[in-house]
Every structure is written in C-alpha cells, then in structure tokens.
C-alpha positions as CSV (number, residue, x, y, z in Angstrom):
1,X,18.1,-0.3,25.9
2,X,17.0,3.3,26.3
3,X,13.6,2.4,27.5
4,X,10.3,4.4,27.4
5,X,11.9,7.8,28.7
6,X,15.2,7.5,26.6
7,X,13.2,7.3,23.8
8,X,10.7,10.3,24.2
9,X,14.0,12.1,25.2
10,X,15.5,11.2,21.8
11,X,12.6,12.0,19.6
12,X,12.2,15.8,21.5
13,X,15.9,16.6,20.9
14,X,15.6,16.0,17.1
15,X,12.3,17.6,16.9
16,X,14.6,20.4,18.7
17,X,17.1,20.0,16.1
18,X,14.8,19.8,13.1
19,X,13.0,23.0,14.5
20,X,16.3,24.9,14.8
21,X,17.7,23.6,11.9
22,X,14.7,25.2,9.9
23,X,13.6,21.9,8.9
24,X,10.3,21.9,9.9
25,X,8.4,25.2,11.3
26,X,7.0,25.1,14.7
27,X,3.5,25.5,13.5
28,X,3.8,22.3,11.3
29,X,3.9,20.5,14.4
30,X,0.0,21.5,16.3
31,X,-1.4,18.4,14.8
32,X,-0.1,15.0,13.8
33,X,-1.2,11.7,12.5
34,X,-1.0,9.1,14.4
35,X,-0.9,5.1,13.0
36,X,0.0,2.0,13.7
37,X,1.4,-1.0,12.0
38,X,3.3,-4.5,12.2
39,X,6.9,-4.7,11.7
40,X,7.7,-7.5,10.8
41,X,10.6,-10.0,12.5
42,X,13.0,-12.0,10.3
43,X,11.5,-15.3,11.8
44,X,11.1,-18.2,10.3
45,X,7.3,-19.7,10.2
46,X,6.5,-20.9,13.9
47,X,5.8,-24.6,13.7
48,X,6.1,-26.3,16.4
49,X,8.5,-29.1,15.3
50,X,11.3,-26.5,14.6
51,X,10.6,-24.6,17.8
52,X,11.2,-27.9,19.8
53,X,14.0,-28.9,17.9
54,X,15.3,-25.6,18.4
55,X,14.7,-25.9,21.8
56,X,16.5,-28.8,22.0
57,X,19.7,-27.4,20.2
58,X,20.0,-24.6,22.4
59,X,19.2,-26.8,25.4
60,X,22.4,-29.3,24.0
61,X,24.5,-26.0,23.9
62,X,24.0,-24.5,27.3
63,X,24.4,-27.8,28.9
64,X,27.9,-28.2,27.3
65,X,28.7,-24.3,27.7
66,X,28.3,-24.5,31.6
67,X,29.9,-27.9,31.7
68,X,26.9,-30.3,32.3
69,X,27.5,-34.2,31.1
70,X,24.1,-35.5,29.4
71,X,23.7,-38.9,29.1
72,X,22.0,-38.2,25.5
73,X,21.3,-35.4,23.1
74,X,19.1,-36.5,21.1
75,X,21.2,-35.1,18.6
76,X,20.0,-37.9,15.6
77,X,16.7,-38.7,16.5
78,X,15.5,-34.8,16.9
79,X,16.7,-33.7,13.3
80,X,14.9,-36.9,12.1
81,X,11.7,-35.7,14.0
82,X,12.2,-32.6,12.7
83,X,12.0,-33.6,9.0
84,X,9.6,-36.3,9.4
85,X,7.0,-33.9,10.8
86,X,7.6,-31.3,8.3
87,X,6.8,-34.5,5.4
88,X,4.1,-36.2,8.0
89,X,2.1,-32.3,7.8
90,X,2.7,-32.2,3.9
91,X,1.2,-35.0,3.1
92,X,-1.7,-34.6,5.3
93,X,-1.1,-37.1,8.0
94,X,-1.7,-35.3,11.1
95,X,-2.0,-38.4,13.2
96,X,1.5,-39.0,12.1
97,X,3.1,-35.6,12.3
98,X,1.6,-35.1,15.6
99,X,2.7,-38.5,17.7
100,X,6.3,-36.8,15.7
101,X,6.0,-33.8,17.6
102,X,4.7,-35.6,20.9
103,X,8.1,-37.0,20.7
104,X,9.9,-33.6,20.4
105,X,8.3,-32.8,23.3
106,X,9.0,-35.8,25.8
107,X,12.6,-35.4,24.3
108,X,13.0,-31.2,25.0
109,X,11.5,-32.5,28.7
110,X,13.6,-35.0,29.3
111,X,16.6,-32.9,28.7
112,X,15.3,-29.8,30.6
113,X,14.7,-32.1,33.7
114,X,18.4,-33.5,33.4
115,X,20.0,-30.5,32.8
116,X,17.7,-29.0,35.7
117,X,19.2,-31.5,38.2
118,X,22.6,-31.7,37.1
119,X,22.8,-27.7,37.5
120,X,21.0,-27.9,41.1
121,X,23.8,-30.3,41.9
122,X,26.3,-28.2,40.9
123,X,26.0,-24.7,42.4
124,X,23.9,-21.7,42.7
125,X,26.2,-19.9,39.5
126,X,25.2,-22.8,36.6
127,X,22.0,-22.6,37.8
128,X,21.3,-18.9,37.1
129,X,23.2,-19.1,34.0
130,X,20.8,-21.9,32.8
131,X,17.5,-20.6,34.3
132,X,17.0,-18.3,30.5
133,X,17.6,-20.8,28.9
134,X,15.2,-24.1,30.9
135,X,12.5,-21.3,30.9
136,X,12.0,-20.7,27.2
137,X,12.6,-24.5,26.6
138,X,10.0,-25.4,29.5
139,X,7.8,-22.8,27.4
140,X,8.0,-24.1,24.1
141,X,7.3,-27.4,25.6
142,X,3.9,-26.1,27.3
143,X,2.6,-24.6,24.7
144,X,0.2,-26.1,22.4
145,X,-0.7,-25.7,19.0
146,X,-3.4,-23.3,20.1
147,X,-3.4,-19.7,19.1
148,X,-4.0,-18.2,22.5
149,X,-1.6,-17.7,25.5
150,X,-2.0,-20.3,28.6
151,X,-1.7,-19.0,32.0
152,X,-1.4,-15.3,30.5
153,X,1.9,-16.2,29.2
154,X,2.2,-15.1,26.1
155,X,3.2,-18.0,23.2
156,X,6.9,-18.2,22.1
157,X,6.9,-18.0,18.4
158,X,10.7,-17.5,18.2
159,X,13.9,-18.5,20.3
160,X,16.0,-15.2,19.7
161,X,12.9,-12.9,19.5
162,X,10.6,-13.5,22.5
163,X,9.0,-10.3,21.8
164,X,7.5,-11.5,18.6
165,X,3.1,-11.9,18.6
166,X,1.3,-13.1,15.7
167,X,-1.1,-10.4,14.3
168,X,-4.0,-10.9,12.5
169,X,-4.1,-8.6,9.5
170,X,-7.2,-9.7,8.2
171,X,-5.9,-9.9,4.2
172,X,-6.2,-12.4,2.0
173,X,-2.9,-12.5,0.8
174,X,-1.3,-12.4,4.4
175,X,-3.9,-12.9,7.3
176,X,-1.3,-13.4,9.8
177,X,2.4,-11.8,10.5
178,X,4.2,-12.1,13.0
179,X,5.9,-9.4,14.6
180,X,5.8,-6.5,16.9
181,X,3.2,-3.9,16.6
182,X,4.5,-0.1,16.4
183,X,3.1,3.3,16.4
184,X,3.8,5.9,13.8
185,X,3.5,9.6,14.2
186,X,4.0,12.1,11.4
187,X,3.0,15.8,11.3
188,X,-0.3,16.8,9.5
C-alpha cells in the first residue's frame, strides 16, 4: 500500500527516532548486514487439482455475485474430482489422477467461456468486475504441472496470494517453500 518510497520513508523516520531516542548511536549505523530470506505464505501445498477446483469455486461465486445464470456449476462433480485426484496421486496412479485433473480443467474452461459471454452480453460494468477474476482462472487453467513460467507469466501457486513463487532452498528436510523472498538489513 505504501509502495517502494513509503517504505524507505518509514524505515528513515524510525532510524530518526531510534537515533534521537538514544537507541542506537549514529556510528553504529556506517556498516550493516545485509541478508535475504523466504517468508513463508500460509498457503496450502499447490496441487493442481485444488487450484482448479478452487478456481472453479471462485468462478461459481463471481458469476452469482454479478448476477450471471450458469447453466451448471459443476458444483458435484468438481469436489468429486477433487478427492479422486488427491487418492488417484496416493496410490500412484498417475494415468488416473491426471485424465482427473484434465477434467478439472475442461470444466474451470467451460465456465470461464460462459461466464465470459454472459458478462460481454450484459454491459461494460460486469465485465470489469469479472475480468480479476476470468484472468487468474484462465491462468490456473494454462498452466501446467511444469515448474517454469509460460509466456513469462509467472505460475499461480495460490488464489488469494498471487505474489507467492516457489523457492528452492536446497535442504533436505524442505527443498522447496513457497513464498516471497525478502531482504534483511541489521547494523554491524
């Protein structure tokens, strides 16, 4: 909300502060260490069968929020996709799990076209309150199992945090998290 200068203008005033304060001497401040790390989002792990049937949920809402009729939401079939890919991947039937998420995926597209149309047909207003929400479904619905981003669009790994990026850590306990990577500066 502050952005980039807000923020710098932030961290001088309570350096200011500190320094006045006699908190820290003004000396103590020539040299600093500067790190970075991952801080971690409260995300759920990214599969792609709950990204598209998230997808679909908040596709189902904003359709009903701005008043759009669908002829079906795929309300039963897409929780039952859901689980079966989830049991399909633990039992090591990929053939399985991925014809379940194929599915997922014809579904989230057939509603994003629907609701697409419908809001065209209804005014310029719907449509910009839907656009958000098509592009993050039309997202999740590109993007492929792969790691890397397609088109230089960056892969959506959660709904309410586009932000997120999985991070390789490179430990054995945790080789990937996903988050946001941050810098951390403290004096010497």
């Amino acid at each position: 909300l502050l952005g980039e200068d807000g923020v710098e203008e932030l961290l001088a005033q309570t350096i200011n502060v500190a320094v006045e304060l006699k908190l820290i001497k003004p000396q103590e401040l020539s040299r600093v260490i500067v790190d970075s790390t991952v801080q971690e989002k409260a995300i759920a792990h990214p599969t792609d069968s709950r990204l598209l049937e998230t997808a679909r949920i908040k596709l189902v809402e904003a359709a009903k929020g701005a008043g759009i009729a669908l002829k079906q939401t795929f309300a039963k079939e897409g929780e039952q996709l859901s689980r079966q890919a989830g049991r399909f991947a633990h039992a090591r039937q990929f053939k399985r799990m991925r014809r379940a998420i194929k599915r997922q995926r014809t579904i989230v597209g057939r509603l994003a076209r629907e609701i697409d149309r419908k809001a065209s047909a209804i005014g310029q207003a719907v449509r910009e309150a839907l656009d958000e929400v098509l592009g993050k479904a039309q997202r999740i619905g590109a993007q492929s199992a792969q790691r890397k981003a397609i088109d230089g669009q960056p892969k959506l790994y959660a709904w309410h945090a586009p932000e997120v990026d999985c991070i390789s850590k490179g430990k054995a306990r945790r080789p990937y998290e996903f988050g946001v990577k941050v810098g951390i500066a403290s004096t010497f």
